[in-house]
C-alpha positions as a Markdown table, in Angstrom:
| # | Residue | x | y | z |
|---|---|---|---|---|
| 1 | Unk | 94.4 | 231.5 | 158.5 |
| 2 | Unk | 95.2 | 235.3 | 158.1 |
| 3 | Unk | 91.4 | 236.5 | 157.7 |
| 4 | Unk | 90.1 | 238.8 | 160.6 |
| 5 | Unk | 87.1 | 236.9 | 162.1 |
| 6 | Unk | 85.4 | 237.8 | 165.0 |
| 7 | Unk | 81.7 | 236.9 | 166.4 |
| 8 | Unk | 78.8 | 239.4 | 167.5 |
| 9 | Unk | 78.0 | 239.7 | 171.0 |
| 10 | Unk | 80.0 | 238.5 | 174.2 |
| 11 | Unk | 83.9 | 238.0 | 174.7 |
| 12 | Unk | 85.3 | 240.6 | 172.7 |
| 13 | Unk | 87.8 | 242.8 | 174.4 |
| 14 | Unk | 89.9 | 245.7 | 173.0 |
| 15 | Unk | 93.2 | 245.1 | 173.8 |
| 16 | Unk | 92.9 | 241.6 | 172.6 |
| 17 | Unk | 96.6 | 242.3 | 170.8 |
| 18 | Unk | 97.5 | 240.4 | 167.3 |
| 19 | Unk | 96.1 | 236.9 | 166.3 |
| 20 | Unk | 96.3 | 234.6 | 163.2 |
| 21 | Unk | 92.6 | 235.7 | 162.7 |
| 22 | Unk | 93.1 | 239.2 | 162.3 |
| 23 | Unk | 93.3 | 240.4 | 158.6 |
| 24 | Unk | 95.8 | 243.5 | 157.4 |
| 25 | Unk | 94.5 | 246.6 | 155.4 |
| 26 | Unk | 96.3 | 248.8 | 153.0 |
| 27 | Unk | 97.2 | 248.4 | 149.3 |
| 28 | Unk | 100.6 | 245.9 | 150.4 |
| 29 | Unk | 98.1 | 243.3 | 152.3 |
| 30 | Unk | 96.9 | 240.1 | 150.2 |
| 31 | Unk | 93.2 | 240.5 | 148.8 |
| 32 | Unk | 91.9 | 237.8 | 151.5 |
| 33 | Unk | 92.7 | 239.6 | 154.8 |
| 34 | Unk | 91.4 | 242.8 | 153.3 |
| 35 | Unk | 88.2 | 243.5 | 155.7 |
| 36 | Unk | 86.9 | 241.4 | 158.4 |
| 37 | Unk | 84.4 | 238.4 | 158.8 |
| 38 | Unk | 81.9 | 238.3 | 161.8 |
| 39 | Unk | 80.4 | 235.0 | 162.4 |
| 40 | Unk | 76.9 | 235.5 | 164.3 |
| 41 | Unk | 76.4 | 233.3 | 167.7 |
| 42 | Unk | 73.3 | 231.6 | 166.4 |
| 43 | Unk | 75.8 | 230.3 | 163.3 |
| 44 | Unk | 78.4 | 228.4 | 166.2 |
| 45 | Unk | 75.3 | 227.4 | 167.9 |
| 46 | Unk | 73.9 | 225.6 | 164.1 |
| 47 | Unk | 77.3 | 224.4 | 163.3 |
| 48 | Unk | 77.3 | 222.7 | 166.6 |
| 49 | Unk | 73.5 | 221.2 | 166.8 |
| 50 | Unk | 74.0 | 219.7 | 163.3 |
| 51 | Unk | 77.5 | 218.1 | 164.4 |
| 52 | Unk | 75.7 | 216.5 | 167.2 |
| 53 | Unk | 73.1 | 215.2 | 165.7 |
| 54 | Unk | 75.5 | 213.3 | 163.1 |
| 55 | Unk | 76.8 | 211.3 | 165.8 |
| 56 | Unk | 75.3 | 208.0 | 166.0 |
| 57 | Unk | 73.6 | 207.3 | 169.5 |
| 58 | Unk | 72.5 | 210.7 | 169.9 |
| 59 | Unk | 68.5 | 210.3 | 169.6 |
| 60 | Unk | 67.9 | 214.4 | 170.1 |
| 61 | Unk | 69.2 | 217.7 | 171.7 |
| 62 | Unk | 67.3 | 219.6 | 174.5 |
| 63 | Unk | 66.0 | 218.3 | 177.8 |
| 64 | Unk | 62.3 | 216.8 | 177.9 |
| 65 | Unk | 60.3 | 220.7 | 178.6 |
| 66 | Unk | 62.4 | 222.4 | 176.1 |
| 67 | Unk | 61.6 | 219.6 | 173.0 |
| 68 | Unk | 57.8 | 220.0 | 174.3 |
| 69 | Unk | 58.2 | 223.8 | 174.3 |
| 70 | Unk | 60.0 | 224.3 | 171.2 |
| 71 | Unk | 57.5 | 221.2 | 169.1 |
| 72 | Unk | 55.0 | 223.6 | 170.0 |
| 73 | Unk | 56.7 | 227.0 | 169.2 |
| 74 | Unk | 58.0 | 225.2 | 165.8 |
| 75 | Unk | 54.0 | 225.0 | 164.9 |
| 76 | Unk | 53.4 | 228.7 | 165.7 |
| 77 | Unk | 53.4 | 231.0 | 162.8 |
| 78 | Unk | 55.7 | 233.8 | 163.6 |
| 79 | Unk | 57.9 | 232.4 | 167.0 |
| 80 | Unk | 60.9 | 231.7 | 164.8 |
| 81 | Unk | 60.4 | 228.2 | 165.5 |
| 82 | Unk | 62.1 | 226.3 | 162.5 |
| 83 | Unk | 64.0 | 223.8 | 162.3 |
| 84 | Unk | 64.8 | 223.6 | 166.2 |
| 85 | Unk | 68.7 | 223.1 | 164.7 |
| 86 | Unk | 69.9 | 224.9 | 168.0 |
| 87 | Unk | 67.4 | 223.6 | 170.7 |
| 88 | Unk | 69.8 | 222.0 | 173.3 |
| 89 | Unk | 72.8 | 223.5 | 172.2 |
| 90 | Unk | 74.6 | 227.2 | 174.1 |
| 91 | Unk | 77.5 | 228.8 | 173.1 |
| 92 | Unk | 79.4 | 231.5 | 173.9 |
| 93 | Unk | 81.9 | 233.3 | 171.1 |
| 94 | Unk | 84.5 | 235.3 | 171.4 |
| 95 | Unk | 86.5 | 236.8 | 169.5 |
| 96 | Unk | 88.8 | 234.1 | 168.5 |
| 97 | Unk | 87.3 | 231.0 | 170.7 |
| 98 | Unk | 84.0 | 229.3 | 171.3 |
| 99 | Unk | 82.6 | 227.5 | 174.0 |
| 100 | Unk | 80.0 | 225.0 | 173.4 |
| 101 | Unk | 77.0 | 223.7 | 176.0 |
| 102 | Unk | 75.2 | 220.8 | 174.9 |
| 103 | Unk | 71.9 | 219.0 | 176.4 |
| 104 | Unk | 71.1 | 215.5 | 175.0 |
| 105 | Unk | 69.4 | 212.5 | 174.9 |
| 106 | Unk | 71.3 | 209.1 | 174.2 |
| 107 | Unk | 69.5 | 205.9 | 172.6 |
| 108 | Unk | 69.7 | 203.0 | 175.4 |
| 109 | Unk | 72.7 | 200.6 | 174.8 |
| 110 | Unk | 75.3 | 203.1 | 173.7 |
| 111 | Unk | 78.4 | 203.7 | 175.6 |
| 112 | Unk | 78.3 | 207.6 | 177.0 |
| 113 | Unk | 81.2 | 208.1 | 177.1 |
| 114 | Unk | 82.0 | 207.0 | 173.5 |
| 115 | Unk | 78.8 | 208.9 | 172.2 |
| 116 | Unk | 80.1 | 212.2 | 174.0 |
| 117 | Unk | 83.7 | 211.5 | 173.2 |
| 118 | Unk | 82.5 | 211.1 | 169.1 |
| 119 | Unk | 80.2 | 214.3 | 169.9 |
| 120 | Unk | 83.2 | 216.1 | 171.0 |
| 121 | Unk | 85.5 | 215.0 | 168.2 |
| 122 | Unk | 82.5 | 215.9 | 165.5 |
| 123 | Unk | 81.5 | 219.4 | 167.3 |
| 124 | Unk | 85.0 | 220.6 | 167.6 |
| 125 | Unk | 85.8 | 219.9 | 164.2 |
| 126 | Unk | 82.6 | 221.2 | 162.9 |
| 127 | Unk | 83.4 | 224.8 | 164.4 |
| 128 | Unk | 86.8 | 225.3 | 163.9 |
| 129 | Unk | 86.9 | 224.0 | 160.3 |
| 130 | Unk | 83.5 | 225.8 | 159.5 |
| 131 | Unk | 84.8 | 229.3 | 161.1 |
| 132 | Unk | 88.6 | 229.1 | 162.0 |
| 133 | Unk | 87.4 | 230.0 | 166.1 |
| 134 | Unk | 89.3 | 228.0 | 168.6 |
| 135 | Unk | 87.1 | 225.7 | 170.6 |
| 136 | Unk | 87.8 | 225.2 | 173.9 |
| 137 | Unk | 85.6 | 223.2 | 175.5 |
| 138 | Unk | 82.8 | 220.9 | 174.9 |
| 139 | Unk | 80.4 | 220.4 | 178.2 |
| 140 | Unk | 77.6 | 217.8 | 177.4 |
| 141 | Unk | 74.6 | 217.0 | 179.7 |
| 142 | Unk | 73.4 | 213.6 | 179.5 |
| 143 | Unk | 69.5 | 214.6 | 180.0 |
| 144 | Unk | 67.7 | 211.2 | 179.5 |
| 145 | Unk | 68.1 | 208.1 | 177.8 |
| 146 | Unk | 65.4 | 207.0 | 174.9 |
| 147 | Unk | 64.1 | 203.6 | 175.2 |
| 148 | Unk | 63.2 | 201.6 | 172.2 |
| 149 | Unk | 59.8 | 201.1 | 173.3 |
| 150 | Unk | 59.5 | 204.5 | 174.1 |
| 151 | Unk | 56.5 | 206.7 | 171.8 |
| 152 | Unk | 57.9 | 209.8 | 170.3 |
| 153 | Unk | 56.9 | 213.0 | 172.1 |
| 154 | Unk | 53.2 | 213.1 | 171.6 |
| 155 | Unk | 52.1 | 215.3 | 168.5 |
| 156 | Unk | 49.4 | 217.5 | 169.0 |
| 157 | Unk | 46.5 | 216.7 | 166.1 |
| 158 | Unk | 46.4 | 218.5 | 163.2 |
| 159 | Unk | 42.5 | 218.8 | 164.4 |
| 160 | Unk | 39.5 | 216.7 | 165.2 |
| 161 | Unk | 37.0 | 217.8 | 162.4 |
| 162 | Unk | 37.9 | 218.3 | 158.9 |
C-alpha cells in the first residue's frame, strides 16, 4: 500500500523516517498517494468490537460495571451512548501500528483458548485489511463466563404507569 495513513492522537513521532504508508506529492507521484488518510482511534476501536463480536463463543464485550454503566448511558439522550460497538474494546494507534485491548465474556462450554485464538485471527484481520495499520498485539481479558441459565442484564422498565 503506498497511501499515507496515519491515526489522530497517541504514537506519532517525527522522525518516524519512510514507510509503505506514507504517500508522495508532486505532479510525478500516482493520483492515490496524493494526500494523506488519518484513521481516527474510535474507527480501530469499531473495527475491532465488531470483529469480536463475530466470533462464535463470545457472548459480549466489557466487564460486568461497564455493560451496566454503558446499558444505562445508551438510554440517556445526549451521553453518546449508541450502539456500545466499542464498550470493552482499547486501542492505541500509531502512526503505522495498532494495539488492541479487549475485555470479554465467553459462553460456558467453549474452549478459551480457541475463542481468543479465532478473536485474534478475526481482530487482526479486521484492522489491517480495513486500514492498512500493522497490528501488533491482541491482549484479551477473559472477564466472566455466561451461563445458559443465566438472565440477561436486568433492563430497567420502560415505566410503571402508562
Amino acid at each position: 500500500m503506498t497511501e499515507n495513513i496515519t491515526s489522530v492522537g497517541g504514537g506519532s513521532r517525527p522522525d518516524a523516517g519512510v514507510s509503505a504508508l506514507k504517500g508522495r506529492t508532486g505532479a510525478g507521484a500516482p493520483a492515490e498517494t496524493r494526500g494523506k488518510t488519518t484513521i481516527a482511534d474510535g474507527v480501530v476501536a469499531k473495527i475491532a468490537g465488531m470483529a469480536a463480536r463475530e466470533v462464535p463463543g463470545i457472548h459480549s464485550l466489557g466487564a460486568g460495571m461497564a455493560r451496566a454503566f454503558g446499558a444505562v448511558r445508551d438510554r440517556v439522550p445526549g451521553t453518546g451512548g449508541g450502539t456500545g460497538v466499542t464498550r470493552g474494546v482499547k486501542v492505541e494507534v500509531g502512526e503505522r501500528q495498532a494495539a488492541v485491548d479487549l475485555d470479554v465474556v465467553v459462553e460456558y462450554g467453549v474452549s478459551i483458548v480457541d475463542v481468543a485464538g479465532e478473536v485474534r485471527t478475526n481482530v487482526i484481520g479486521a484492522v489491517e485489511r480495513m486500514t492498512g495499520l500493522e497490528v501488533v498485539e491482541v491482549n484479551i481479558l477473559v472477564d466472566d463466563v455466561h451461563l445458559p441459565d443465566e438472565e440477561e442484564e436486568a433492563e430497567p422498565d420502560e415505566g410503571r404507569v402508562r
